[in-house]
N, C-alpha and C positions, 0 to 999 in steps of 0.2 A: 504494500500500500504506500508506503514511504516512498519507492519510485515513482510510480504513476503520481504523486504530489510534487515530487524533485521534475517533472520532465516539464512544466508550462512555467520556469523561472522559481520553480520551487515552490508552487500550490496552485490550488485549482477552490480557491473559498471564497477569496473577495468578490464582492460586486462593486460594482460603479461605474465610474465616466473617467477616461481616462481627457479631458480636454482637446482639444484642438485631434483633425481627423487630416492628414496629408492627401487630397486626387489624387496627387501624383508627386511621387520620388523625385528628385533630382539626379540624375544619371549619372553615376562616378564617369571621371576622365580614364583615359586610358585600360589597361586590363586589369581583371579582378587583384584585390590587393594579395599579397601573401601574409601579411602580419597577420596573426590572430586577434589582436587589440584592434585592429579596422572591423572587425565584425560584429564588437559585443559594445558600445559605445556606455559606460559603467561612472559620469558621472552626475553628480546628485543634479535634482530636477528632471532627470529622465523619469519618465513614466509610460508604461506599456497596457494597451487592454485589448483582452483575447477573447475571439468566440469561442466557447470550450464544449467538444459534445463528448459525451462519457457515458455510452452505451444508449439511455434514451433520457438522460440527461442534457440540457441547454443552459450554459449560462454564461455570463460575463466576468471575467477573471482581469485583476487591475494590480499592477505591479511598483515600484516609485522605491529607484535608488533613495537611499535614505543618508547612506554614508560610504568615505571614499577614502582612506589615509595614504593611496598610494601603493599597498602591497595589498590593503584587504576593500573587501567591496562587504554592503548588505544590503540586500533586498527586501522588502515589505510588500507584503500582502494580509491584508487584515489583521490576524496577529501574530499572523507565522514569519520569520526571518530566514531569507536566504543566504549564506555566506557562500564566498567565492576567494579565492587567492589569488595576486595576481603578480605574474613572474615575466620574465624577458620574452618567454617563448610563448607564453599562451596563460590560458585561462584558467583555472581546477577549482572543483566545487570544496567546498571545508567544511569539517565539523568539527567546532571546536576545535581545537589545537593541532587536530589532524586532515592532514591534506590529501583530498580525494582523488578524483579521478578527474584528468583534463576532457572539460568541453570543448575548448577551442585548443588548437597547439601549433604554429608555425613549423616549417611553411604549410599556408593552406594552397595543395595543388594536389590535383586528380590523381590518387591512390596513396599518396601521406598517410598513411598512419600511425597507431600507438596503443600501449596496452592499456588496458580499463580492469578493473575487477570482474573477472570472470567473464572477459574475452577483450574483443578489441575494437577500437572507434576508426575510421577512415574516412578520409575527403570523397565522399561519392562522386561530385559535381563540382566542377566549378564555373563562373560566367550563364550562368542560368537567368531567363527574368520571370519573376514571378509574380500575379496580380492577386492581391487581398481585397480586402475593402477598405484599408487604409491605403491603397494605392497600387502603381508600380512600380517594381522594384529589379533593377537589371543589378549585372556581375555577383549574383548570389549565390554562398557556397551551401552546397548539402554536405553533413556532419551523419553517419549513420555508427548507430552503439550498437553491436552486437554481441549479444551475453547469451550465456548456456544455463540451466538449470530455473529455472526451463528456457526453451527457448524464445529468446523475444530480441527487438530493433528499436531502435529510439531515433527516427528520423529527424533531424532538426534542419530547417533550409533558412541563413541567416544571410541578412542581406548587410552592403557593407556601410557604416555611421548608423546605423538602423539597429539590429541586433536581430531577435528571431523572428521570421515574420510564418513561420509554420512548422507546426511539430503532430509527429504521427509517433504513435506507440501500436506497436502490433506483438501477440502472443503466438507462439506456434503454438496449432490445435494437433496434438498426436490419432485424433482419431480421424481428421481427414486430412494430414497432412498440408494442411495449408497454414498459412497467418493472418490470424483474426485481428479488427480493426479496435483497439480496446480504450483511446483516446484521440481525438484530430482537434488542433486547436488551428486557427489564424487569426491573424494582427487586423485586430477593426481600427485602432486608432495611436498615436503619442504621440507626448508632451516632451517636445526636448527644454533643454534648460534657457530658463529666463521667458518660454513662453506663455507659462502657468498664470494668465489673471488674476485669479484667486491666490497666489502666490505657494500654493500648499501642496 
């Protein structure tokens, strides 16, 4: 259960309005970046809100850096906190004092990978454009997690100054060998810094 809560920026509980809603993205120059820090944009006044469906569940999921020292990130959502570490090469989620498994990790380019707890993460894609209802979104890298026991994927496709703009968790089903769809979230809207009205 704790995964399926870590995979939409670390919960799937808040409701609300994340502010201001983008048409349309501004197109990065030149080719996708390879820094992992171009894809997850971690400082305060950011704020994210997700359409979240989880199985025949709908609801809206609202996210808001809260704090940033430079090595550690956290995330809020209602009253759950996300931490994150953050290092030269990329990104890794934290608990407490212990350092998890990287979400993002330079260089990001097509078949990069790295190990994860009980399997491994890789660059599925990169330069992708993909349309949400917060906009679109070109040079965007897909991140897939693949773990054993059981077997399941944690697609995440992050666009770059943006952060995640779509995340799919699927279960392998042993009885019909296929992978069932067990969360799909995308980006209906955010609030980069200084554009919060309400200042909050």
């Amino acid at each position: 259960m704790h995964e399926i809560r870590a995979v939409v920026l670390g919960g799937l509980l808040a409701l609300g309005c994340a502010g201001k809603t983008a048409a349309t993205a501004a197109a990065p120059a030149g080719p996708p970046p390879e820094d992992a820090a171009s894809y997850y944009p971690l400082l305060p006044g950011w704020k994210w809100a997700y359409d979240v469906e989880k199985g025949s569940e709908r609801i809206l999921a609202v996210y808001a850096v809260t704090e940033n020292n430079g090595s550690a990130v956290v995330i809020q959502t209602g009253e759950e906190r996300v931490n994150y570490a953050l290092f030269s090469e990329g990104i890794a989620r934290r608990d407490g004092l212990a350092i998890g498994d990287y979400i993002l990790k330079s260089p990001i380019r097509p078949g990069a990978d790295w190990p994860i707890s009980g399997g491994r993460a890789k660059v599925a894609m990169v330069g992708r454009t993909v349309t949400v209802a917060a906009g679109t979104f070109t040079n965007c890298a897909t991140v897939e997690e693949n773990r054993t026991d059981p077997l399941r994927v944690i697609r995440t496709t992050y666009a770059p100054g943006v952060g995640p703009v779509t995340v799919e968790y699927q279960v392998h089903d042993a009885a019909s060998g296929q992978f069932t769809m067990v969360m799909r979230a995308s980006l209906r809207g955010m609030t980069r810094p200084g554009e919060d009205a309400l200042g909050n």
